[in-house]
N, C-alpha and C positions, 0 to 999 in steps of 0.2 A: 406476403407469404409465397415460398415459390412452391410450385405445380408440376406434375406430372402427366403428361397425354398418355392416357389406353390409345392403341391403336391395332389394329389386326383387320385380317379380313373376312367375309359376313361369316359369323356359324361358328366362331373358335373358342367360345366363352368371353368376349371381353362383358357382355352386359352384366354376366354373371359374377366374373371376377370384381368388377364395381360394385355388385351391391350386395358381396363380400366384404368390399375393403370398408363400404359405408356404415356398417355394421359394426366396425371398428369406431366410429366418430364420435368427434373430441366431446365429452356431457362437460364442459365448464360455462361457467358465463362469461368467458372474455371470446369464446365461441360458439354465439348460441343458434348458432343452424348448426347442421350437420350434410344437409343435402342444399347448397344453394339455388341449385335447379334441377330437376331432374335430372342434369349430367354430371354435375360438377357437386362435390362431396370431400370436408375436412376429415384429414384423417389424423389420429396423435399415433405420434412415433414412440413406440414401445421404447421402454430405460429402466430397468429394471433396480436403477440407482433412484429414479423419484420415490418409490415406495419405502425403502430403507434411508431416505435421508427427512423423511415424512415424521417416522416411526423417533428420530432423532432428535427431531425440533417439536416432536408435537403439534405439526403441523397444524393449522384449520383447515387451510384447505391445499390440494394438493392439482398443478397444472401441467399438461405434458407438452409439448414444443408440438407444431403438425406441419402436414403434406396436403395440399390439394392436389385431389386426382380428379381428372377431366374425362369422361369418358365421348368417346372422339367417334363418329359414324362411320361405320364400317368402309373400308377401301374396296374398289375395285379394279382392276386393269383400266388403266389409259384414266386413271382417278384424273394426271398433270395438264390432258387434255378437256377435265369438266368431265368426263363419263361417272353415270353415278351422284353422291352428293360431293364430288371431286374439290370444286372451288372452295367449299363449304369444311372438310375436311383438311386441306391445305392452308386455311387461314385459320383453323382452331389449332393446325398444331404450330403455325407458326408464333401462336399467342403464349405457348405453353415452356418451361422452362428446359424439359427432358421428357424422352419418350419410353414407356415402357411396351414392347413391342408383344404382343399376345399371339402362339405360333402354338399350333392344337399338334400333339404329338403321340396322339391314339388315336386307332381306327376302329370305329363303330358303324356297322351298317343303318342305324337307325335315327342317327345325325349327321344330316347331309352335309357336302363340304362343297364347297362353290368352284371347285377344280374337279372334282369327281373323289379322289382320293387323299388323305393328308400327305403332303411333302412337304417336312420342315422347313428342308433348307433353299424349296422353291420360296415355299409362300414366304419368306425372308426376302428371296432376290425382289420377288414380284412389289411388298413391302415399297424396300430400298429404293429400286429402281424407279417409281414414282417418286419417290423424293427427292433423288436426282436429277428425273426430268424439269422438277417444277426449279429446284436449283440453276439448273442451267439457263434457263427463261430466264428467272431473276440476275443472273451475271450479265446475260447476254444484252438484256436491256440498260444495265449499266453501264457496260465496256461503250458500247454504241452513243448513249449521253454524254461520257467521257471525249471524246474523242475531238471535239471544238478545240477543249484546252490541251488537250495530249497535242494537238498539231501547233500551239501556240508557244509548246514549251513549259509549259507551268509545271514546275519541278512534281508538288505534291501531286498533279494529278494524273503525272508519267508515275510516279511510285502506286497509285494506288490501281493504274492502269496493268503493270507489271504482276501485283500481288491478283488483281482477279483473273488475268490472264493465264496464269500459275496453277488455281482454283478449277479455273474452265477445261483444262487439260486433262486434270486429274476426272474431273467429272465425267466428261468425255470418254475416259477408260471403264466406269461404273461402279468408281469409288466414290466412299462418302466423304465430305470433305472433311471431316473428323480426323481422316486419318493421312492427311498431307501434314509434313511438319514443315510449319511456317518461323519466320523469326516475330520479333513482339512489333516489329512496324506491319509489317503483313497481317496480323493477326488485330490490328486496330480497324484498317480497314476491313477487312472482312466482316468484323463484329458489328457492324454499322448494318451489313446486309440481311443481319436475321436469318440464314442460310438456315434451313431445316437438315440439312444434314452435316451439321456443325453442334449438332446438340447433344446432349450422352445418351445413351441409348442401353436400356435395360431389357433384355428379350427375356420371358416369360414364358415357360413352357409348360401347357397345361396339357396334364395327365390325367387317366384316369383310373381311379382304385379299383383293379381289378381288371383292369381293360386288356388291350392288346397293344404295346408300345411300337412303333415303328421304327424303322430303320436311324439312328441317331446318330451311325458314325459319319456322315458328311458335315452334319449338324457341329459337333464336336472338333473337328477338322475347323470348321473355321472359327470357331471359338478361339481355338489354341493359335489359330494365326494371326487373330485381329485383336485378341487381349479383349476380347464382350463381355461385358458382365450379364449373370445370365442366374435364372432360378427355378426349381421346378415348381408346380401348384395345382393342386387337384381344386377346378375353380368350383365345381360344385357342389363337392365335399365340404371345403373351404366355407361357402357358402348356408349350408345345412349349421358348420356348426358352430357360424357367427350370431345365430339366433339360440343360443347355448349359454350359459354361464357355469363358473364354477367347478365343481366337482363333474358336474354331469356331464361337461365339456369334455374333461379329462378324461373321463369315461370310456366317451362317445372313441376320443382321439386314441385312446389305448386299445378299445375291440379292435379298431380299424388296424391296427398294426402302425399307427401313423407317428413316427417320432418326431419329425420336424412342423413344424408350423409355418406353411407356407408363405401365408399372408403376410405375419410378421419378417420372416426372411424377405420380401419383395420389397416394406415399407422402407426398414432397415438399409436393402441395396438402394434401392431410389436416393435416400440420403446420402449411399456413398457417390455416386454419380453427379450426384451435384455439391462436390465435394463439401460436403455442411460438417460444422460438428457441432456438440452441444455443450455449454457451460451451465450451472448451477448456482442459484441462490436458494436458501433456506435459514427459515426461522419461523416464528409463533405463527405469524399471520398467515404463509405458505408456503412451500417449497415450488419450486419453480425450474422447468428446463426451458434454454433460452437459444433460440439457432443460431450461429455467425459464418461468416466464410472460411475453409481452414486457414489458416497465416495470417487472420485478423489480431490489428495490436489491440489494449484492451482500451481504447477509446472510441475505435472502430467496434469490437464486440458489445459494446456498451448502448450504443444507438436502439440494439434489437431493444434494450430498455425503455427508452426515450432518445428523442433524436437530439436533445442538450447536451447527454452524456459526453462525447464525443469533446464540444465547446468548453465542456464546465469540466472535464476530467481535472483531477487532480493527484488520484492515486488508487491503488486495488489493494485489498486485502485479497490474498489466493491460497487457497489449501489442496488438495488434490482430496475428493469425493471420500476416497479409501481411508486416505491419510486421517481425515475425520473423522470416519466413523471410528475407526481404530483407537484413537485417542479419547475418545467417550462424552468430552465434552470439548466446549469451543475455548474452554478457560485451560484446560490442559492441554490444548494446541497449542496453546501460547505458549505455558510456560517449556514445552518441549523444541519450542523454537518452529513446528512447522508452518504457522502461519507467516506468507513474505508481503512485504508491503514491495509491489511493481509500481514503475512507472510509466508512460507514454510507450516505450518502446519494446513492453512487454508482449509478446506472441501468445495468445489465448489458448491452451492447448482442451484439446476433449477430457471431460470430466471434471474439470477445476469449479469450486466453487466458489464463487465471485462477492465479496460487499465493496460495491464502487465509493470513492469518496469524491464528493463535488463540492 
């Protein structure tokens, strides 16, 4: 299952915004925690396709695909150097898949902010820049390793000398490495380093109902320049009315003037960022959403099934979610022709529902 680091620094709602999201978590038996530790909590990824494909098969029981989210100890200045729980914080996100970065964008006098006042688009650099530093260490000890064989001549390790050298430069200016475009041999070595600022990064901007918003156009500015994916989320609101069901939720979400649902907007972009998408199976026994990488063929998507899928493929039945329901039953896809039998080299696209044959 891949994961999501919370990360922000002290005071900005990430605690809050986790046990929001936890509030979300997955009730099946194929996930029967929901908080694995006090920090770390499954979360299912809203589809508003498993309910209606439920409703179709007469489902028994219905599964949703999920996200672990990590909730990672607050940052602080000179985190790269051990300040704070720096070392500790450094190696949870280095564990973590993508980071969803929590930047408080309202100002209240009666929640302190660990700089004196909120500034978005500091508390970002200050963020970043720790992850940089701790980057740079990490190359720096590399290049240095390297350098027996870079003086010996060994082809790969003047190439992989080259790509972090590349890397180091870029860092050095107080970019992240995310955003150097490498070719796909550069990009092998680098992968090998676990570079924390190589990973996608979802920034979070918690607001609050009613509050006072601060200044956003720098914030914006660099959004537009660095292509961030980015969401806003009142973590405490959020929070109130994850302890909610139902109608009263709605309610709750309609007095407030609140049309958007943060939480699920945040779950949702997490997924896009670790470019996932979801395939489908349904029938009597369950309906089911299943994650793959996007541009997995379907013997590759097949594994998140079982890991034989893959070995034992032989062929997919694939409908497209809509296409099915449209059609009213699985016997009158057929006879309309929408059901395709793929083979090996078929590209799994979002929304398809899948019956593997092995």
């Amino acid at each position: 299952m891949l994961s999501i680091g919370i990360v922000g620094l002290p005071n900005v709602g990430k605690s809050t915004l986790f046990n929001a999201l936890t509030r979300k978590c997955v009730a099946a038996e194929n996930y029967p925690f929901c908080t694995i530790d006090p920090s770390v909590g499954v979360v299912a990824v809203p589809d508003e396709r498993l309910e209606k494909l439920t409703k179709f098969s007469n489902s028994k029981k219905t599964v949703p695909t999920a996200i672990e989210f990590v909730d990672i100890a607050g940052l602080v200045k000179g985190a790269a150097q051990g300040e704070g729980l720096g070392n500790k914080f450094l190696s949870n996100i280095r564990e973590v898949d993508a980071i969803a970065e929590v930047v408080r964008i309202f100002s209240d006098d009666k929640i302190i902010h660990v700089a004196g006042k909120p500034e978005p688009m500091r508390d970002i650099e200050v963020i970043n820049l720790e992850l940089i530093l701790a980057d740079m260490e990490t190359v720096s000890k590399r290049l240095g390793n390297l350098q027996r064989e870079v003086k010996r001549g060994d082809k790969e390790a003047v190439a992989e000398n080259d790509a972090l050298s590349k890397i180091q430069k870029h860092l050095e200016l107080g970019k992240l490495a995310q955003t150097l475009p490498l070719t796909d041999d550069e990009k092998k070595f680098v992968r090998s380093m676990h570079l924390l600022t190589m990973k996608p990064i979802v920034y979070v901007l918690n607001d609050k109902t009613g509050g006072t918003r601060v200044d956003l156009a720098p914030l914006m500015k660099f959004f537009e320049e660095t292509g961030s994916k980015w969401v806003v989320v009142d973590a405490a609101i959020e929070h109130e009315l994850s302890a909610l069901e139902g109608d009263e939720k709605d309610e709750y979400r309609k007095a407030l003037e609140l049309k958007d649902d943060g939480i699920n907007d945040l779950i949702k972009r997490g997924y896009e960022i670790l470019n996932l998408i979801t395939f489908l199976t349904t029938g009597e026994d369950e309906t089911r959403a299943w994650t793959t990488k996007r541009g997995s063929t379907a013997p590759e998507a097949g594994t998140a099934i079982h890991t034989d899928f893959k070995d034992k493929f032989i062929r997919a039945d694939v409908i497209n979610w809509q296409d099915l329901l449209g059609a009213g039953s699985y016997a009158a896809a057929r006879e309309k022709g929408l059901i395709r039998t793929e083979g090996k080299e078929y590209i799994v696209k979002d929304g398809d529902v899948i019956e593997f044959r092995i």
